[in-house]
TORMIDREN-565594 format. One record per residue (C-alpha): residue in one letter; x, y, z. Coordinates in steps of 0.5 Angstrom, whole numbers, plus 500, padded with zeros to 3 digits. Example, Ala and Ser with C-alpha at 12.3 -4.5 7.8 and 13.67 -1.06 7.14 Angstrom:
<atoms>
r | x | y | z
a | 525 | 491 | 516
s | 527 | 498 | 514
</atoms>
This chain:
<atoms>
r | x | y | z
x | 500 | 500 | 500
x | 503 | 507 | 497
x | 503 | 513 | 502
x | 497 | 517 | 499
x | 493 | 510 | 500
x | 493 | 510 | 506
x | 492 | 518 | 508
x | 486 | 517 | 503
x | 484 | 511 | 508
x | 485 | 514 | 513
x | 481 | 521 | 511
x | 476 | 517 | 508
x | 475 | 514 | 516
x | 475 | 521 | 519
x | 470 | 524 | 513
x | 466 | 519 | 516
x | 467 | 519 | 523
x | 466 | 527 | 522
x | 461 | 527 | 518
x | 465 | 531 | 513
x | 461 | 530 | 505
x | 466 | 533 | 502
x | 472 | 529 | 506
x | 468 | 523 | 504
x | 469 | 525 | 496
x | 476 | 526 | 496
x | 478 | 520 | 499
x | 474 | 516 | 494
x | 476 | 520 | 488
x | 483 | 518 | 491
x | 483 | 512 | 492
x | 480 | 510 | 485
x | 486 | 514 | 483
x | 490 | 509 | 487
x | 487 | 503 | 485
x | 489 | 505 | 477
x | 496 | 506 | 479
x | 497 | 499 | 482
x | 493 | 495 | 477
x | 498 | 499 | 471
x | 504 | 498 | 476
x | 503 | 490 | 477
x | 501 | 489 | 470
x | 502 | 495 | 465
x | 509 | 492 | 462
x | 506 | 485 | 463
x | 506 | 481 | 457
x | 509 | 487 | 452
x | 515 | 484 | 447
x | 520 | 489 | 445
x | 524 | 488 | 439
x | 530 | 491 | 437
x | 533 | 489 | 430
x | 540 | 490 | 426
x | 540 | 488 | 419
x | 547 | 488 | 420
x | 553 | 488 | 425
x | 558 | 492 | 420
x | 559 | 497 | 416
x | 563 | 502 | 413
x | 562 | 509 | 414
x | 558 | 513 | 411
x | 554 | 507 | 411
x | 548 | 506 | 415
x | 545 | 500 | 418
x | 536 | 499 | 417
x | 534 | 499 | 424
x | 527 | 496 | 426
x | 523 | 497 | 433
x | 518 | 493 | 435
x | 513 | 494 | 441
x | 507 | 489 | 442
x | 501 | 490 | 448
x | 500 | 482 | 448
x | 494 | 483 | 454
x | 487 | 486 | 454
x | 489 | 492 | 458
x | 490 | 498 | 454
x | 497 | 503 | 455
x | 496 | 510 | 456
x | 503 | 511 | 454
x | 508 | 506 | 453
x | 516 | 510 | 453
x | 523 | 506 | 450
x | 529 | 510 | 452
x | 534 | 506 | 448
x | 541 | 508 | 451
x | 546 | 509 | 446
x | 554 | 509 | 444
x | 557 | 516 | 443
x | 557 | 516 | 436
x | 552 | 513 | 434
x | 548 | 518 | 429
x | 540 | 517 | 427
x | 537 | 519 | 421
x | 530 | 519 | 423
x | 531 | 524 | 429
x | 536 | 527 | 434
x | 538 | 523 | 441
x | 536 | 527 | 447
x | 540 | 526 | 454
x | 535 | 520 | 458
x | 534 | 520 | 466
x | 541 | 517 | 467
x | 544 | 523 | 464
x | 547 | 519 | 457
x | 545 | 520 | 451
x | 539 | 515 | 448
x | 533 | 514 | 442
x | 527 | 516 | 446
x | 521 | 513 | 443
x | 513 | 513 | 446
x | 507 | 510 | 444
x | 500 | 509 | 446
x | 498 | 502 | 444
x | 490 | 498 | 445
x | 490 | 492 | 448
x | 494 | 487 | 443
x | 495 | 492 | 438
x | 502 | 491 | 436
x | 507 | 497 | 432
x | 514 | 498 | 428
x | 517 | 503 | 427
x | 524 | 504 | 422
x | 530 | 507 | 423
x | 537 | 508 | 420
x | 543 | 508 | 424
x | 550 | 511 | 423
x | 556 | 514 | 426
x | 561 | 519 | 427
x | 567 | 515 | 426
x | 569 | 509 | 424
x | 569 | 504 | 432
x | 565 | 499 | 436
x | 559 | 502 | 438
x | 552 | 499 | 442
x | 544 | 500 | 442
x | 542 | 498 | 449
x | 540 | 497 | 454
x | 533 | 499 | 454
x | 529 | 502 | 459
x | 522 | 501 | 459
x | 516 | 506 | 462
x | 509 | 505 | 462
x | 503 | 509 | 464
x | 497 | 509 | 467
x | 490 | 511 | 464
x | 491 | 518 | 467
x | 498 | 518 | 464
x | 501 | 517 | 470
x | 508 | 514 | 471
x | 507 | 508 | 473
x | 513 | 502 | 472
x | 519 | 501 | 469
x | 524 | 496 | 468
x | 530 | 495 | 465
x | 531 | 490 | 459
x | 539 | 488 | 458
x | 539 | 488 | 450
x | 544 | 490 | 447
x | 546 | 491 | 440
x | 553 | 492 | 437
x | 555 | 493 | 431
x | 563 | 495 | 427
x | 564 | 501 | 424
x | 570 | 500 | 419
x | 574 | 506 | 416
x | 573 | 507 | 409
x | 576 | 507 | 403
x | 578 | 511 | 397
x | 583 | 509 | 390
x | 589 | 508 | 392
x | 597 | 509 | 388
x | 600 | 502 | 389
x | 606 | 502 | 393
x | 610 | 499 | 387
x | 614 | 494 | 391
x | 620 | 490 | 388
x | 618 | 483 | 389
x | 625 | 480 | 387
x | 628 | 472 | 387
x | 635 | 472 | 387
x | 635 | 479 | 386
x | 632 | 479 | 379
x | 624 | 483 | 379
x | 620 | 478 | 378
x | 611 | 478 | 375
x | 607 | 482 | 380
x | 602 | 476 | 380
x | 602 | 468 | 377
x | 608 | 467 | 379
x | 608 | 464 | 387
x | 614 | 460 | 388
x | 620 | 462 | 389
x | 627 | 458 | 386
x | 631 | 460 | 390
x | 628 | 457 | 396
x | 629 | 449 | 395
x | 623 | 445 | 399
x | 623 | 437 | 395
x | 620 | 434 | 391
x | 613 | 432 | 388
x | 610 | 427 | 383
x | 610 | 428 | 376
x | 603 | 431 | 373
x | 601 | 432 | 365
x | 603 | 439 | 364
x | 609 | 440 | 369
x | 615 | 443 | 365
x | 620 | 438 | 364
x | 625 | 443 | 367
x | 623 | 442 | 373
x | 623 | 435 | 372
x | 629 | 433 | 378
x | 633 | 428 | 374
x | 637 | 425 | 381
x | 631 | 423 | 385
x | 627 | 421 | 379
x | 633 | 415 | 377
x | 634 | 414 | 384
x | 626 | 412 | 385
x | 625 | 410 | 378
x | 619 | 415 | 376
x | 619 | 422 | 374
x | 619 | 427 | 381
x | 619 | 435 | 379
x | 622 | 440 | 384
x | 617 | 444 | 389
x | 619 | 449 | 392
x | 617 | 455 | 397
x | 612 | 460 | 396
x | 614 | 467 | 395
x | 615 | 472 | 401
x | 616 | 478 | 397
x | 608 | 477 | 397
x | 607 | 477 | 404
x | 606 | 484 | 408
x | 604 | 486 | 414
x | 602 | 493 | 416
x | 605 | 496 | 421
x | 600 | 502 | 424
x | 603 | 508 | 428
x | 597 | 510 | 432
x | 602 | 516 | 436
x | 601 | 522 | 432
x | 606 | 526 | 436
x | 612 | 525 | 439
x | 614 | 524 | 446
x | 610 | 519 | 451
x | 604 | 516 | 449
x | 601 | 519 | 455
x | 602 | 525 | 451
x | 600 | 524 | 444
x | 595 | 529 | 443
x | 587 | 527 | 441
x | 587 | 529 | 434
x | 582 | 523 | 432
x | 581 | 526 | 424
x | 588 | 526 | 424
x | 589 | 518 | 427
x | 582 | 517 | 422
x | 586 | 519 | 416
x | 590 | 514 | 418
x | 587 | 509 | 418
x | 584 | 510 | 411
x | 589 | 511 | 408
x | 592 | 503 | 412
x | 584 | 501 | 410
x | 586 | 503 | 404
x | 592 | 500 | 403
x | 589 | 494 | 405
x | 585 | 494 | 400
x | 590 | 495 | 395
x | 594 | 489 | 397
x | 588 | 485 | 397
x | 587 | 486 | 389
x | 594 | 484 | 388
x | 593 | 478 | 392
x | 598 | 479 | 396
x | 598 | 476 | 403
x | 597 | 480 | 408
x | 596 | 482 | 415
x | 596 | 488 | 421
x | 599 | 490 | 427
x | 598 | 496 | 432
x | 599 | 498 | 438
x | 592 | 501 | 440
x | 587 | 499 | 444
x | 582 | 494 | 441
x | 578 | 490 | 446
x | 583 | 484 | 448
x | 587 | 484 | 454
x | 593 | 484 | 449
x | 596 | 491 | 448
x | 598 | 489 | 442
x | 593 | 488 | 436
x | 596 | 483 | 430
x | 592 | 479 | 425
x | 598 | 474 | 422
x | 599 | 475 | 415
x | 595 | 471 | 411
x | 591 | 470 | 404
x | 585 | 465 | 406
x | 579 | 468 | 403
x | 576 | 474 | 409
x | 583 | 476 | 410
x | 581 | 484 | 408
x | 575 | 484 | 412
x | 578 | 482 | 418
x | 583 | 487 | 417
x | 577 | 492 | 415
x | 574 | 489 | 423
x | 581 | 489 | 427
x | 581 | 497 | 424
x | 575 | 499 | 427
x | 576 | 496 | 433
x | 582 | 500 | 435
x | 582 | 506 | 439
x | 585 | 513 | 437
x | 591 | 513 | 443
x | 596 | 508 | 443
x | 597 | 503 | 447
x | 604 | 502 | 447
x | 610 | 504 | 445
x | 610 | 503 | 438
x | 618 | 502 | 438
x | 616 | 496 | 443
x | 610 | 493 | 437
x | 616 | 493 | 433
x | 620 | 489 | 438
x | 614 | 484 | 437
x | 614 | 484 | 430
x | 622 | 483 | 430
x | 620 | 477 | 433
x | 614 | 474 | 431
x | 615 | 476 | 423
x | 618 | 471 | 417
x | 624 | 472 | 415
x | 623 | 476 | 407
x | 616 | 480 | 409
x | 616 | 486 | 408
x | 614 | 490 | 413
x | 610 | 497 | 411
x | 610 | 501 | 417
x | 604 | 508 | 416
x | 606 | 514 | 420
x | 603 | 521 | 421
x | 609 | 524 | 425
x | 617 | 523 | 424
x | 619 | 516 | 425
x | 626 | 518 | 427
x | 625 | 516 | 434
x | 624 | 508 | 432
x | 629 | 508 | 426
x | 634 | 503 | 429
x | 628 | 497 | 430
x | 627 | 499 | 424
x | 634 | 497 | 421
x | 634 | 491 | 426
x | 628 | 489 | 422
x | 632 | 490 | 415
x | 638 | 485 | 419
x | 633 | 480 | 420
x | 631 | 478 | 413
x | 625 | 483 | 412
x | 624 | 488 | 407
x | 622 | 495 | 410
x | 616 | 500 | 407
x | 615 | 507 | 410
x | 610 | 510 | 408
x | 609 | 517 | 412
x | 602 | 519 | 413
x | 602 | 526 | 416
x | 603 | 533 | 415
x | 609 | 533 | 414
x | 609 | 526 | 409
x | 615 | 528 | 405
x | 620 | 531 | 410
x | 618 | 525 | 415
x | 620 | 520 | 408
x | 626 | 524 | 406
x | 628 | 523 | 414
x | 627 | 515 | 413
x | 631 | 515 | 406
x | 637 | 518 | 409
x | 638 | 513 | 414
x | 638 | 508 | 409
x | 630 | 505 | 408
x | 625 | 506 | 404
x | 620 | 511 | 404
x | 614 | 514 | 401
x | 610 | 520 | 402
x | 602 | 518 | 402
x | 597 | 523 | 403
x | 588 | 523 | 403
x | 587 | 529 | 397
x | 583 | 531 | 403
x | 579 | 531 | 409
x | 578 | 523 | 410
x | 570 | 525 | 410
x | 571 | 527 | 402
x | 578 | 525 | 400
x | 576 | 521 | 393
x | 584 | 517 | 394
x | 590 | 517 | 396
x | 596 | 520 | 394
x | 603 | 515 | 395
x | 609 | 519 | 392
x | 617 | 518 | 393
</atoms>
């Protein structure tokens, strides 16, 4: 029993008592209100389904995910007002209408209804965000009036949707890498063994050159047996990405989010290219990423998927590092092979880590800098001058419009 219950009884007893009409009135008129409110609070969300759904899960930006919303009144008792405040990521844009700041003070898609008995209402939307992340719709917090639009319940409901926003991608100038066996250019695509690199021998199969029949073997075992050998690294890159903008302690990288967003276009975009070459490929960076590890690194590789799961790690990162980038370096000295080349994206001068990147050269790989930042060429030019190969890249814009990426010498 409410506080207002009961004074209304207690009025209704003296009204009596006193024999006050108009006491008597009142505590009734109360007390029916009372009455209202407990029915609607101990069965106003009973039986009502909510329903929130994501055509996708992932997008590119600039893109937009076809969102319905589902409300249904299962039960005889009508609802005044039904209101779904679904809380929201920071980011997260709806084109229908703006996000209001909910009773908990963050910011949510606030819907009402007013719904008969068994009447059931969907209503679309097309969801978005800012920039390329992780973001969520959920939970939802339910409230329901009485007839005389009351509040009176509410409850949580734990659903949550997320979905990835993946950086987008513009026309890119190919890095133009050198892929080399003993020394000698070779084809950017077709050939996939190196003849350097001996790995046995294989059965004889119509159509195989008779050059690469191994007479040695082939007389030992009495049947023709050709050479294998060893798939090509020069077509293996990982992608190193810098996230630190400035120099200095990472605690003191700036939050220039469009700077560290026109980075990873150019890296979503670079990937992309790669994928059209049909080079393996993988990623690294020292960013945050939703693991408990300080380092992300998706290995190189060339299975089908490769670049969406690129495309997933980028959106996933955050925008301050996690690390020194010299200490990823470190770990990708130790977990690389030999004959991969390593294409490090930077936006500021990577004089700081030029020594592991000499140490990378020493253990067998190929490095690539590619400077990103305002300051592309003069950052290349100081890469060069220690010895590396450099190249400056640069979005022909800001990366909401840029139509490509420049990759120059």
């Amino acid at each position: 029993m409410t506080g207002t219950a009961f004074a209304a009884i207690l009025l209704l007893l003296a009204g009596t008592f006193l024999n006050v009409p108009v006491a008597v009135i009142l505590a009734i008129v109360v007390l029916l209100l009372e009455i209202v409110r407990a029915v609607w609070t101990r069965y106003g969300l009973e039986r009502v389904v909510y329903r929130r759904h994501l055509e996708r899960d992932r997008i590119t930006w600039g893109e937009e995910i076809a969102t319905t919303i589902e409300v249904w009144n299962r039960k005889s008792l009508p609802l005044a007002w039904l209101r779904a405040e679904d809380e929201a990521s920071q980011g997260v844009t709806i084109r229908e209408r703006p996000l209001v700041i909910g009773g908990r003070g963050g910011r949510v898609l606030r819907n009402a209804w007013t719904l008969a008995p068994h009447e059931r209402v969907t209503r679309h939307f097309h969801v978005s965000a800012e920039r390329r992340g992780v973001y969520e719709l959920g939970p939802v917090r339910l409230s329901v009036g009485d007839l005389f639009a009351r509040e009176a319940a509410s409850e949580d409901r734990a659903k949550i949707d997320r979905f990835l926003v993946r950086p987008r991608t513009v026309p890119t100038t190919a890095l133009h890498r050198r892929d080399t066996w003993g020394g000698q250019d070779r084809a950017r695509a077709g050939l996939t063994e190196d003849p350097s690199r001996f790995a046995g021998v294989r059965e004889y199969a119509p159509g195989d050159p008779i050059r690469r029949i191994h007479p040695r073997a082939s007389a030992r075992l009495g049947r023709p047996v050709v050479k294998r050998f060893e798939p090509s690294r020069d077509r293996e890159v990982l992608l190193a990405v810098d996230v630190q903008i400035a120099a200095g302690p990472i605690w003191e990288s700036p939050a220039d989010s469009d700077e560290v967003e026109a980075l990873f276009v150019v890296a979503a975009s670079l990937a992309r290219s790669l994928a059209l070459e049909r080079a393996a490929f993988g990623l690294a960076a020292a960013g945050y990423h939703g693991a408990e590890s300080r380092f992300a690194h998706l290995p190189v590789s060339e299975a089908p998927g490769q670049l969406e799961r690129v495309f997933d790690l980028l959106a996933r990162l955050s925008s301050h590092p996690s690390a020194p980038f010299d200490r990823l370096l470190g770990m990708i000295t130790r977990v690389v092979r030999p004959g991969t080349t390593v294409v490090v994206l930077t936006a500021r001068d990577p004089s700081s880590y030029l020594a592991w990147l000499r140490r990378l050269e020493r253990a067998g790989c190929r490095v690539v800098v590619v400077a990103c930042g305002p300051n592309g060429p003069t950052d290349a030019g100081r890469a060069r001058q220690a010895g590396l190969v450099a190249r400056a890249a640069r979005l022909d814009g800001p990366w909401r419009t840029a139509a490509g990426v420049a990759v120059g010498g």
